[in-house]
C-alpha positions in Angstrom: -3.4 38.1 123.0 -1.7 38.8 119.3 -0.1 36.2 117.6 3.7 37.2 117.5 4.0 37.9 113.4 0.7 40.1 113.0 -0.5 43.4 114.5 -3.8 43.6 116.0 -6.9 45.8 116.5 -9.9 45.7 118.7 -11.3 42.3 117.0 -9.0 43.2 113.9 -5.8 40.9 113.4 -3.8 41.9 110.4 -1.1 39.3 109.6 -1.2 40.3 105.9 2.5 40.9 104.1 4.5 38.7 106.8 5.8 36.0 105.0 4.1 33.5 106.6 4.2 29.6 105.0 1.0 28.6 107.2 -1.3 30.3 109.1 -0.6 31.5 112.5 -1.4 30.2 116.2 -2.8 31.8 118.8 -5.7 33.8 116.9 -8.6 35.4 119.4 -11.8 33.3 119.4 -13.4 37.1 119.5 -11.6 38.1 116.1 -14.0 39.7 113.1 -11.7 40.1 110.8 -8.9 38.2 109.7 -6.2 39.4 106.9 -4.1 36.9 105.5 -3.6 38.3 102.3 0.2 38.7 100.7 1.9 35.5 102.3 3.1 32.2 101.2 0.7 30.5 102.8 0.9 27.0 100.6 -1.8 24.6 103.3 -4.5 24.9 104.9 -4.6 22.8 108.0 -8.1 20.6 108.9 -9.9 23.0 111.8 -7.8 25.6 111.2 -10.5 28.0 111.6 -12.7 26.0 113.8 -12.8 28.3 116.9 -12.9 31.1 115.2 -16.8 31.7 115.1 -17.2 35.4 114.8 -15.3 35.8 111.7 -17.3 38.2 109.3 -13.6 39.1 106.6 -11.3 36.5 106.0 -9.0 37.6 103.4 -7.0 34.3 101.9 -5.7 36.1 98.9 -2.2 36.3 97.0 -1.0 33.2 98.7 -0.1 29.7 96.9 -2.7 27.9 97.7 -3.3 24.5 96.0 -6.7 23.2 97.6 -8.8 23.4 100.4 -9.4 20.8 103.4 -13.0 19.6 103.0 -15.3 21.8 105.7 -12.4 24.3 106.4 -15.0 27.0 106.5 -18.1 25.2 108.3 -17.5 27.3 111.2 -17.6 30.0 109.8 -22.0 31.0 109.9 -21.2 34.7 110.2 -18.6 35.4 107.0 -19.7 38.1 104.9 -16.5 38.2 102.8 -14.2 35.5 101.7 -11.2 36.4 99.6 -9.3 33.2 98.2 -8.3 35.2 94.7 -4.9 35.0 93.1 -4.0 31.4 94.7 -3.2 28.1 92.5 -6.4 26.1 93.5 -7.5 23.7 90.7 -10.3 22.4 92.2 -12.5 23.3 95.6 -14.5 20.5 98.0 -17.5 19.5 97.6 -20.0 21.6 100.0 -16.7 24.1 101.5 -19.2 27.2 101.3 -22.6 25.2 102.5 -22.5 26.8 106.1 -21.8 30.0 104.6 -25.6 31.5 104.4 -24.6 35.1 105.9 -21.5 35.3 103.2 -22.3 38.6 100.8 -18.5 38.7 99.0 -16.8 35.7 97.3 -13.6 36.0 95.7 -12.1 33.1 93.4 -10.7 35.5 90.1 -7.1 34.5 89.3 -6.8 30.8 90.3 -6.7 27.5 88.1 -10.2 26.1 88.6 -11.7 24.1 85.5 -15.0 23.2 87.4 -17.2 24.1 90.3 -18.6 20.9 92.2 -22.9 20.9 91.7 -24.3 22.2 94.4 -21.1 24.5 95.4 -22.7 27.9 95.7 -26.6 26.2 96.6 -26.3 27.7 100.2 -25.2 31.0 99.7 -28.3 32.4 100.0 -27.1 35.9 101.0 -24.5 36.3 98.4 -24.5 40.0 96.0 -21.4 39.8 94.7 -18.7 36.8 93.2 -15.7 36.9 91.2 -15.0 33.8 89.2 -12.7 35.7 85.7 -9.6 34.1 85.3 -9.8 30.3 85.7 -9.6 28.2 82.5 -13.3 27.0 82.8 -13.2 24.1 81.1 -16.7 24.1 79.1 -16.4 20.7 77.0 -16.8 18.7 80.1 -20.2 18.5 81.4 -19.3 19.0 85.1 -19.7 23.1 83.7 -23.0 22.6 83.4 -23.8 23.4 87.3 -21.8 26.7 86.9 -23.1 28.0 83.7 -26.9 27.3 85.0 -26.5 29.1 88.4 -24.6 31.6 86.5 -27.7 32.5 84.5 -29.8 32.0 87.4 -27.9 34.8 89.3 -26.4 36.9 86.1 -26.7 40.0 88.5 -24.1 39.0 91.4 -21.3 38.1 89.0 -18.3 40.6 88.7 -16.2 40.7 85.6 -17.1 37.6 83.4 -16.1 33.8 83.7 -14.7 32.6 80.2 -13.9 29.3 78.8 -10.5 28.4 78.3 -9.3 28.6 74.6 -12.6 30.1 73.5 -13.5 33.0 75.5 -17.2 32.1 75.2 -18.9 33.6 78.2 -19.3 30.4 81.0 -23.3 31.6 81.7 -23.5 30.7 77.8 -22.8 27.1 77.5 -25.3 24.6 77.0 -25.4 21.0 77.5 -25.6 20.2 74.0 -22.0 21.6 73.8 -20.7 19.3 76.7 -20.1 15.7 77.4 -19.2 13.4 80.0 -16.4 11.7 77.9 -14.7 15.4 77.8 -14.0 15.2 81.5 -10.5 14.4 82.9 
């Protein structure tokens, strides 16, 4: 079965450029890949994803998402590639990518994060490639810190650069001496 909006292909479902406001019922446990890109998807409902196991693409992007429900992904152990860029999130859950150790791709360019939460990107042990440019990192407030360390830790994996907002300084670059708690929201 197909749901009724999206066209699909052996364990493909393409439900990309539809419209939709939320994600669709009636998605095969077996499905691989999952395009969602291109809608108005505004919510993402708790579990939403939870049967759907064999997932390796999910591509989230060019929607108007806000935030994420904490463990939205934790189902997901076999993701390769996640694409959440070009949404509105300002901030993402503590631990939504720890169950993600097979995930290779990450996309979150083009949304309005100022921070990553510590430990965010601790379990991605699998990861080559993320995209982070355009957010307004905000890099006077020491909750940065996390992302400019693993930044330098893993220079190699990061496409395009991660910027501060107003200065343009390079994210990796920033150092603690440059931070404080008192600069945080």
């Amino acid at each position: 079965a197909c749901p009724s909006q999206c066209s699909c292909s052996g364990t493909e479902v393409h439900c990309q450029k539809k419209s939709l406001a939320s994600v669709p019922a009636g998605i095969p446990t077996t499905t691989q890949v999952l395009y969602l890109h291109v809608n108005q998807i505004t919510k993402l409902e708790p579990g939403v994803f939870d049967r759907l196991v064999n997932l390796q693409k999910l591509w989230l992007n060019s929607n108007q998402l806000t935030s994420l429900p904490a463990g939205v992904f934790d189902s997901l152990v076999k993701l390769k590639e996640l694409k959440l860029y070009s949404n509105q999130l300002t901030a993402l859950p503590a631990g939504v990518f720890d169950c993600l150790g097979n995930l290779q791709r990450l996309s979150l360019y083009i949304n309005q994060l100022k921070s990553i939460p510590r430990g965010a990107f601790d379990n991605l042990k699998s990861l080559t490639h993320i995209w982070l440019f355009g957010n307004p990192w905000d890099c006077a407030c020491s909750d940065i810190l996390y992302l400019s360390g693993w930044l330098g830790q893993h220079a190699g994996k990061e496409q395009g650069q991660a910027v501060c907002s107003g200065t343009n300084t390079p994210v990796r670059a920033v150092t603690e001496a440059s931070t404080s708690p008192s600069k945080c929201p």
